[in-house]
Backbone as JSON Lines, residues from 0, in Angstrom:
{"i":0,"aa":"X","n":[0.07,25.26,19.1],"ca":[-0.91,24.91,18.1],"c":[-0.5,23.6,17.44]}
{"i":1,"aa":"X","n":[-1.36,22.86,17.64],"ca":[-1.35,21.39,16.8],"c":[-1.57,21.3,15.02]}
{"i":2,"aa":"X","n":[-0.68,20.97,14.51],"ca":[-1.25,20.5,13.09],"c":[-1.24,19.37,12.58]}
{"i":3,"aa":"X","n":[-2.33,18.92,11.56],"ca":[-1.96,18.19,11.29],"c":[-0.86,17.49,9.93]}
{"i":4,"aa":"X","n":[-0.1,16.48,9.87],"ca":[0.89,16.36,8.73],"c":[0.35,15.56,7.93]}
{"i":5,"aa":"X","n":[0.29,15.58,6.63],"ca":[-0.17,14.57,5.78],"c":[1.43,13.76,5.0]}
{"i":6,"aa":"X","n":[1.19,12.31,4.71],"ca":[2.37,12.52,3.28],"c":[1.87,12.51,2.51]}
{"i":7,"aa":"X","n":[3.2,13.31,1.14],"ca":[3.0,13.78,0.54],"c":[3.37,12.4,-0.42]}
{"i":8,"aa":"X","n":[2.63,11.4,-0.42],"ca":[3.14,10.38,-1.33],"c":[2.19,9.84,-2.53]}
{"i":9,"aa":"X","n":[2.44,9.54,-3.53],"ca":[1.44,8.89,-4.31],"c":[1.4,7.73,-4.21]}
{"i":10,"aa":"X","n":[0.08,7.35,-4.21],"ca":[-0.17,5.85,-4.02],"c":[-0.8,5.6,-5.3]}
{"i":11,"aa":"X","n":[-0.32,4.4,-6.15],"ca":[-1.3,3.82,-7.54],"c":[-1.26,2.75,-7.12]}
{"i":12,"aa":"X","n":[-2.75,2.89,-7.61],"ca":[-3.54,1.17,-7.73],"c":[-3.82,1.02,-8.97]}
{"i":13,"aa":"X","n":[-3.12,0.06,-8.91],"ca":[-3.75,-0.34,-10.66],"c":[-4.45,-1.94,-10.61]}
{"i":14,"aa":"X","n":[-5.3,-2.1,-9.72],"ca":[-6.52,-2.79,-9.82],"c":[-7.81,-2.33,-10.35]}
{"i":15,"aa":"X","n":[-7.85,-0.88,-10.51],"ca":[-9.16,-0.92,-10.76],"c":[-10.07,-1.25,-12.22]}
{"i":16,"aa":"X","n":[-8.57,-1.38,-13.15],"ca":[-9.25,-2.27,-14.76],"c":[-9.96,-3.48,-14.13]}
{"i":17,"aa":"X","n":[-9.0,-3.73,-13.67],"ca":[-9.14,-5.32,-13.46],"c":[-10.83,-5.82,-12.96]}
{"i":18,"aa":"X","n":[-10.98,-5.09,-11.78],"ca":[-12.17,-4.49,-10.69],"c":[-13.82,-4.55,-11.91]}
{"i":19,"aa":"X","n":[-13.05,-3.68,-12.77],"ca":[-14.09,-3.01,-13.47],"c":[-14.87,-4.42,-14.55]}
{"i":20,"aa":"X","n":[-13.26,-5.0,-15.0],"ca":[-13.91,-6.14,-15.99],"c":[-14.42,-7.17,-15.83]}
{"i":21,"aa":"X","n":[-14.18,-7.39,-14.22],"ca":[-14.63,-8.6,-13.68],"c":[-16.43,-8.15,-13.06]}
{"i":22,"aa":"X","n":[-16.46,-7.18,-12.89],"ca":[-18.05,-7.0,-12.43],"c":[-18.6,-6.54,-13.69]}
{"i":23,"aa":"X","n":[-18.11,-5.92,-14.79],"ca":[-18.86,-6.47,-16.07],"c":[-19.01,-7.71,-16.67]}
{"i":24,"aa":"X","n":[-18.2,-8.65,-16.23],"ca":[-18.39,-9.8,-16.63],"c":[-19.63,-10.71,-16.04]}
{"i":25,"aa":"X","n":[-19.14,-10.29,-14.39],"ca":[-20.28,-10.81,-13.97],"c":[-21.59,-10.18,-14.07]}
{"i":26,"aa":"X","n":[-21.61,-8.99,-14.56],"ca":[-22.93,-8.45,-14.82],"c":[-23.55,-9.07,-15.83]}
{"i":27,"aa":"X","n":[-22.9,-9.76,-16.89],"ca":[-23.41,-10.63,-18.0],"c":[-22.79,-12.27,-17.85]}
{"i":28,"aa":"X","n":[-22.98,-12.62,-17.2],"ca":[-22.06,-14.14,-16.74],"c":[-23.57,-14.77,-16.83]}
{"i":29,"aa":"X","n":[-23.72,-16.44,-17.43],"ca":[-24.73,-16.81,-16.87],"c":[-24.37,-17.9,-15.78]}
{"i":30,"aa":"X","n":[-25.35,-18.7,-15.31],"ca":[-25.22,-19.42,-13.8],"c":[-24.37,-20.09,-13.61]}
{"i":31,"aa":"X","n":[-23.32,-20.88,-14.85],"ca":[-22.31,-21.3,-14.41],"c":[-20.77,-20.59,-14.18]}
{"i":32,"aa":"X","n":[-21.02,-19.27,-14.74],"ca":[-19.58,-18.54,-14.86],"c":[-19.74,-17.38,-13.51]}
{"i":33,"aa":"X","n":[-21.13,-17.22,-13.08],"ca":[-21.35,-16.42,-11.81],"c":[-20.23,-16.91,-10.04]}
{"i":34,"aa":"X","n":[-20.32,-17.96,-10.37],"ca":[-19.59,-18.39,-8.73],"c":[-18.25,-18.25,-8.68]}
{"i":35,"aa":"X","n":[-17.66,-17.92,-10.22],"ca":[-16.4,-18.23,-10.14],"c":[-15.81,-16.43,-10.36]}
{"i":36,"aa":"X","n":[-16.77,-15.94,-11.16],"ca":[-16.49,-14.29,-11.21],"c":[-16.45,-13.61,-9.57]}
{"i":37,"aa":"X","n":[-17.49,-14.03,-9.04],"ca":[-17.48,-13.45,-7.6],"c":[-17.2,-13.67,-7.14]}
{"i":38,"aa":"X","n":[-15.84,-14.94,-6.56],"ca":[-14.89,-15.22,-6.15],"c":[-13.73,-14.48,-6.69]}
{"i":39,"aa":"X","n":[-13.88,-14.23,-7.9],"ca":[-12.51,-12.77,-8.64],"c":[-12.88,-11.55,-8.25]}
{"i":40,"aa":"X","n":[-14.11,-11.46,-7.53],"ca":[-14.52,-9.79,-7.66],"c":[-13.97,-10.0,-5.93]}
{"i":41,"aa":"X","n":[-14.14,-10.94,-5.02],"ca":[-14.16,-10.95,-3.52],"c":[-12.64,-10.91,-3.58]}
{"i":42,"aa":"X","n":[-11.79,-11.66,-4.25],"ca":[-10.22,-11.57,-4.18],"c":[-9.44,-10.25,-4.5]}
{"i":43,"aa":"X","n":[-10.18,-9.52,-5.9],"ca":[-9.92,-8.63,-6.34],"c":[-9.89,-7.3,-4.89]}
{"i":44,"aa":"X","n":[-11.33,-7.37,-4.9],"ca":[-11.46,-6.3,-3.43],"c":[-10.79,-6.14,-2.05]}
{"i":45,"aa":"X","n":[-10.2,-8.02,-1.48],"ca":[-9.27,-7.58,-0.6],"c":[-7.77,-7.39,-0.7]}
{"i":46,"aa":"X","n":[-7.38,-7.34,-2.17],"ca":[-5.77,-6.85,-2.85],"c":[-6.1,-5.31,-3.08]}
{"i":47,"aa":"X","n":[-6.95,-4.66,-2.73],"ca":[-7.12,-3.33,-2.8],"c":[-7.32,-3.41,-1.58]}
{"i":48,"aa":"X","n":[-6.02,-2.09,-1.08],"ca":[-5.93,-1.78,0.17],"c":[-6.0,-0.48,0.35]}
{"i":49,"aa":"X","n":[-5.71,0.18,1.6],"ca":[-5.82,2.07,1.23],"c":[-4.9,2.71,0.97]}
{"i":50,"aa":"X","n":[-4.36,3.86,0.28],"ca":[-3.24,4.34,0.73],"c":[-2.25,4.19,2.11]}
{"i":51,"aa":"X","n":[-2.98,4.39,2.71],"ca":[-2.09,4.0,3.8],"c":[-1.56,2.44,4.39]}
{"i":52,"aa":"X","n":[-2.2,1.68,3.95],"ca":[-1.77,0.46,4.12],"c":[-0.52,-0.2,2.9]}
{"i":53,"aa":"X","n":[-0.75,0.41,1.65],"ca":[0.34,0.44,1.01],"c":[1.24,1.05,1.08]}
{"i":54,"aa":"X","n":[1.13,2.1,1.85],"ca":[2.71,3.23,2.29],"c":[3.53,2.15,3.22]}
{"i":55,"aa":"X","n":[2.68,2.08,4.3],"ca":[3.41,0.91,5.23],"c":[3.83,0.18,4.71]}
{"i":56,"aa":"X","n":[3.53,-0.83,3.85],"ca":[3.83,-2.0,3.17],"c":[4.45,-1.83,2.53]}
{"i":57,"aa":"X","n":[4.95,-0.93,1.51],"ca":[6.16,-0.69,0.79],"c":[7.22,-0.25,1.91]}
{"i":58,"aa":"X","n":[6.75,0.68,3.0],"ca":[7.97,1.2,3.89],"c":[8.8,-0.15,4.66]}
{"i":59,"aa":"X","n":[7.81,-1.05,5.1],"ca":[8.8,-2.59,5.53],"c":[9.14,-3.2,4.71]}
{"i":60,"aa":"X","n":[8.28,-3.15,3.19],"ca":[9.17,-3.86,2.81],"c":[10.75,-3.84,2.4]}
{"i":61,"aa":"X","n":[11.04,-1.84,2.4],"ca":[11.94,-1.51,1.69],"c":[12.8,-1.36,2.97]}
{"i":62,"aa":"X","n":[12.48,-1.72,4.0],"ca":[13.24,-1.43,5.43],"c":[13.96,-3.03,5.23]}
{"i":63,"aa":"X","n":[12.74,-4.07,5.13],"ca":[12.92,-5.62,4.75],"c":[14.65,-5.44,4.21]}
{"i":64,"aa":"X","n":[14.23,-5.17,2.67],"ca":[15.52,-5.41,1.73],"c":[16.73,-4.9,2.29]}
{"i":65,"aa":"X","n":[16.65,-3.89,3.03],"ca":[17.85,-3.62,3.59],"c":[18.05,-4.16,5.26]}
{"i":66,"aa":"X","n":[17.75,-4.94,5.23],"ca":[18.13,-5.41,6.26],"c":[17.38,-5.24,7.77]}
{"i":67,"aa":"X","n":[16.68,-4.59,7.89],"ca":[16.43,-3.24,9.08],"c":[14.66,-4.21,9.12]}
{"i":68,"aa":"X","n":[14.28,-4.34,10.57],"ca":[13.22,-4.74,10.46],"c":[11.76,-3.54,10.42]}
{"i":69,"aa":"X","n":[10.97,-4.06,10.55],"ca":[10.09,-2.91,10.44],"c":[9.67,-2.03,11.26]}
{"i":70,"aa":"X","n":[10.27,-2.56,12.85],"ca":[10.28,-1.48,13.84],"c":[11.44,-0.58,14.52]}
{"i":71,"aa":"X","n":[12.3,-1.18,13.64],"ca":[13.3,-0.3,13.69],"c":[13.06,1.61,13.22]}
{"i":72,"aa":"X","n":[12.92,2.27,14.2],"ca":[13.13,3.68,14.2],"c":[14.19,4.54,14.16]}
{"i":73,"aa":"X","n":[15.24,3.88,14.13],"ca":[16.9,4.01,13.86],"c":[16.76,5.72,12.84]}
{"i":74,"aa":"X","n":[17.71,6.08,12.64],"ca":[18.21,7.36,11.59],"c":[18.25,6.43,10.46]}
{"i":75,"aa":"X","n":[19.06,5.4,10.43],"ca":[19.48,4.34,9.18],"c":[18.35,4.15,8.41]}
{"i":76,"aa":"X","n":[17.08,3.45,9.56],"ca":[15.86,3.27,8.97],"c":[15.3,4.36,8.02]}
{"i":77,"aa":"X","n":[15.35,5.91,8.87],"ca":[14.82,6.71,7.74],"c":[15.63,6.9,6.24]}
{"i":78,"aa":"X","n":[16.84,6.92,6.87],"ca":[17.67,7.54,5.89],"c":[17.84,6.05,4.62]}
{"i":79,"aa":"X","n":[17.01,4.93,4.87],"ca":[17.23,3.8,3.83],"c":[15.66,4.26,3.33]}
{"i":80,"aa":"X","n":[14.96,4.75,3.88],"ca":[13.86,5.08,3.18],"c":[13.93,6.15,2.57]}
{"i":81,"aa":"X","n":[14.35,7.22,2.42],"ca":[14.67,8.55,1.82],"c":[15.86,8.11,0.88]}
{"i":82,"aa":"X","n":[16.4,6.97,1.04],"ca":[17.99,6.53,-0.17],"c":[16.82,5.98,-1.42]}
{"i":83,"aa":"X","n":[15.77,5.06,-1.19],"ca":[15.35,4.37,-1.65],"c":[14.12,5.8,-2.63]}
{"i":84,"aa":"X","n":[13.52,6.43,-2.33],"ca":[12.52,7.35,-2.51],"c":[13.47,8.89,-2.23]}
{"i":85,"aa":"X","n":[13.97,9.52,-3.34],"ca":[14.92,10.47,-2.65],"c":[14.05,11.74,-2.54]}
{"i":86,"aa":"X","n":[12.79,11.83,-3.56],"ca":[11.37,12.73,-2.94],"c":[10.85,12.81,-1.72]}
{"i":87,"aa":"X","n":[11.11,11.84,-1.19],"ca":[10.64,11.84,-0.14],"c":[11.31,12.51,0.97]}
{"i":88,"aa":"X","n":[10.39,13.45,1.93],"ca":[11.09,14.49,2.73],"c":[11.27,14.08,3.87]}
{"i":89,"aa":"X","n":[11.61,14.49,4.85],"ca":[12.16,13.74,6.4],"c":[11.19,13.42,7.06]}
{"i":90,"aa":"X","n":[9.77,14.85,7.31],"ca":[8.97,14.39,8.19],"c":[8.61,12.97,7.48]}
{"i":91,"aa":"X","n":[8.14,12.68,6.21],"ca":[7.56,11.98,5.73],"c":[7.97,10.62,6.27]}
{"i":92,"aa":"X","n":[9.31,10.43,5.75],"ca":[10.24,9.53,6.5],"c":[10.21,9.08,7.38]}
{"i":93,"aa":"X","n":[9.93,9.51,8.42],"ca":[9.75,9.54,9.99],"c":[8.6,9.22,10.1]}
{"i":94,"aa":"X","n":[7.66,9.63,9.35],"ca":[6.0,9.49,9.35],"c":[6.5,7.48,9.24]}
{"i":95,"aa":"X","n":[6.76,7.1,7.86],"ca":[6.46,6.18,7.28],"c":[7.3,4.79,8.22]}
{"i":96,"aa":"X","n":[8.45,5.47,9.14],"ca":[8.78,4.55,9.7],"c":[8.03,4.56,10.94]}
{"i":97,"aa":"X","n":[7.6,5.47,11.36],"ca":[6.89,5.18,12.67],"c":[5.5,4.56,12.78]}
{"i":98,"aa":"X","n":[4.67,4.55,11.44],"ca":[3.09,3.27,10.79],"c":[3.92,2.85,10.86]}
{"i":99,"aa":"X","n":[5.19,2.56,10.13],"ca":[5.78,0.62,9.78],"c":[6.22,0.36,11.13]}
{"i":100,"aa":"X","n":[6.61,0.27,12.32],"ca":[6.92,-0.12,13.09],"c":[5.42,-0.21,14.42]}
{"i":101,"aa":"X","n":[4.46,0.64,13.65],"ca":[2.92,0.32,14.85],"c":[2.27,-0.98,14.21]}
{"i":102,"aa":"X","n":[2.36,-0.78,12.8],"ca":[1.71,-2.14,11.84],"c":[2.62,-3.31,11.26]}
């Protein structure tokens, strides 16, 4: 029987003030402050990424700092990710190095 594994990680974004004040702004912007809001709302939207693209991205980067590149699948690799996040459980570990080394 197959299951499936999720992680068990929290992901925060804390763009979405930001998100929120800039499309109220532009909801009341007049024609000269419009081109420059929706250029903050288009920037804003692609720095919001999904959970899962920020798991990865923290997992290389924290593979980065220690030395270890991002496709490294090594024990070291997990075990610098579980040193770094000590919540974090093995499958997870294993999960997070094996996205960081496909992406």
């Amino acid at each position: 029987m197959h299951t499936t594994r999720h992680l068990n990680l929290v992901v925060l974004h804390d763009l979405d003030d930001a998100l929120a004040a800039v499309k109220e702004a532009l909801a009341h912007a007049d024609a000269a402050e419009a081109p420059g809001l929706r250029k903050a709302l288009t920037v804003i939207e692609a720095a919001a990424r999904s959970d899962e693209d920020l798991k990865i991205r923290w997992a290389r980067e924290t593979l980065g700092r220690a030395g270890l590149t991002a496709g490294d699948k090594s024990v070291r690799a997990i075990r610098e990710l579980r040193r770094t996040a000590p919540q974090l459980g093995l499958a997870e570990a294993v999960e997070l190095v094996t996205l960081a080394a496909k992406h």
